[in-house]
N, C-alpha and C positions, 0 to 999 in steps of 0.2 A: 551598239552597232551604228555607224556613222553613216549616213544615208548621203549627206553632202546636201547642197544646194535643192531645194522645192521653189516653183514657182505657180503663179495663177495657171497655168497649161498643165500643169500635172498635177494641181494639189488635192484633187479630188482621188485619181488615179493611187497616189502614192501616202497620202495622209490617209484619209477619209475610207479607200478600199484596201488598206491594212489590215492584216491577220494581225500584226503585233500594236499594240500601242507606241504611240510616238510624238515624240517631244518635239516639237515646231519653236526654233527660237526665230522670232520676228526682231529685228533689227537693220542697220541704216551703219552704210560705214563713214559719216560724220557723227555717230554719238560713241562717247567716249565709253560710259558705263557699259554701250553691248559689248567693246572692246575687252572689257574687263570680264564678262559674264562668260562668253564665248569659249577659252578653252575648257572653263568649271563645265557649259555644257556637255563639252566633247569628251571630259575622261567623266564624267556621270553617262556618256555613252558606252563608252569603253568599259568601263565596271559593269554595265548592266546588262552584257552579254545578247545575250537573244529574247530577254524580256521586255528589252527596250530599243527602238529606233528614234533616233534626233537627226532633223534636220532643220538648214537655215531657211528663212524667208525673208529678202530685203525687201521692207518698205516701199521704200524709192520706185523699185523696177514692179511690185505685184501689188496696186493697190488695190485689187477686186478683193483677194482673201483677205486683206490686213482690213479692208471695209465691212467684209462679210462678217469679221469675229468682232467688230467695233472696235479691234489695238489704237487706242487711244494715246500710250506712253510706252515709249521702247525704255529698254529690253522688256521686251514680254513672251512668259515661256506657256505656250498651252501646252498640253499633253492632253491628246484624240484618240480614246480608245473606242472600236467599234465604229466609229463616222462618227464620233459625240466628244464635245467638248466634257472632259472631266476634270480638269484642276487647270488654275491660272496662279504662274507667278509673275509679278509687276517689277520691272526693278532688278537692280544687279543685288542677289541676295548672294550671303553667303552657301557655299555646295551644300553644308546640312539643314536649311533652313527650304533648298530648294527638293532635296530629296523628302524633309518630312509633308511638304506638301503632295508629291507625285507619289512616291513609292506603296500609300494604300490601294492603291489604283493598276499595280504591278502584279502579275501574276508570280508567282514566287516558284522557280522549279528546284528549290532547295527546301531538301526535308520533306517534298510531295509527296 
């Protein structure tokens, strides 16, 4: 589920006081690679139905969060389950490289 755009004014609100876990891609729209990362985000949203919320956070505009998590190198994908940082990926990885990282961390409502 695609949440759209988070900024420093809501990201406590809508990351951090989440029921679901959620994918925070932090990116800048002069880098090429978030370019590339960015719709793999969005259909790893799409696929993961109600287990999962992603949304974007631009550098540029919110540097209080991209400070608070220490994003040092965009694309950077955290996923925040409960208000806590649980997995980071660095980098435009490829979609299964980025799910074997998140998806231990996914509540599974298949076969429950």
């Amino acid at each position: 589920m695609n949440i759209g755009n988070v900024t420093d004014q809501d990201f406590d609100r809508t990351v951090l006081a989440s029921e679901t876990p959620v994918l925070v891609d932090f990116w800048a729209e002069w880098c090429v690679p978030c370019h590339m990362v960015s719709p793999v985000v969005e259909e790893i949203g799409e696929e993961a139905g109600e287990t999962l919320k992603v949304a974007k956070l631009n550098i540029d505009e919110n540097p209080e969060a991209t400070r608070r998590y220490g994003v040092m190198s965009i694309p950077s994908l955290i996923l925040f389950k409960d208000g806590e940082e649980v997995a980071r990926v660095i980098g435009a990885r490829p979609k299964d490289a980025i799910l074997k990282d998140i998806t231990p961390h996914l509540r599974s409502t298949a076969g429950a």
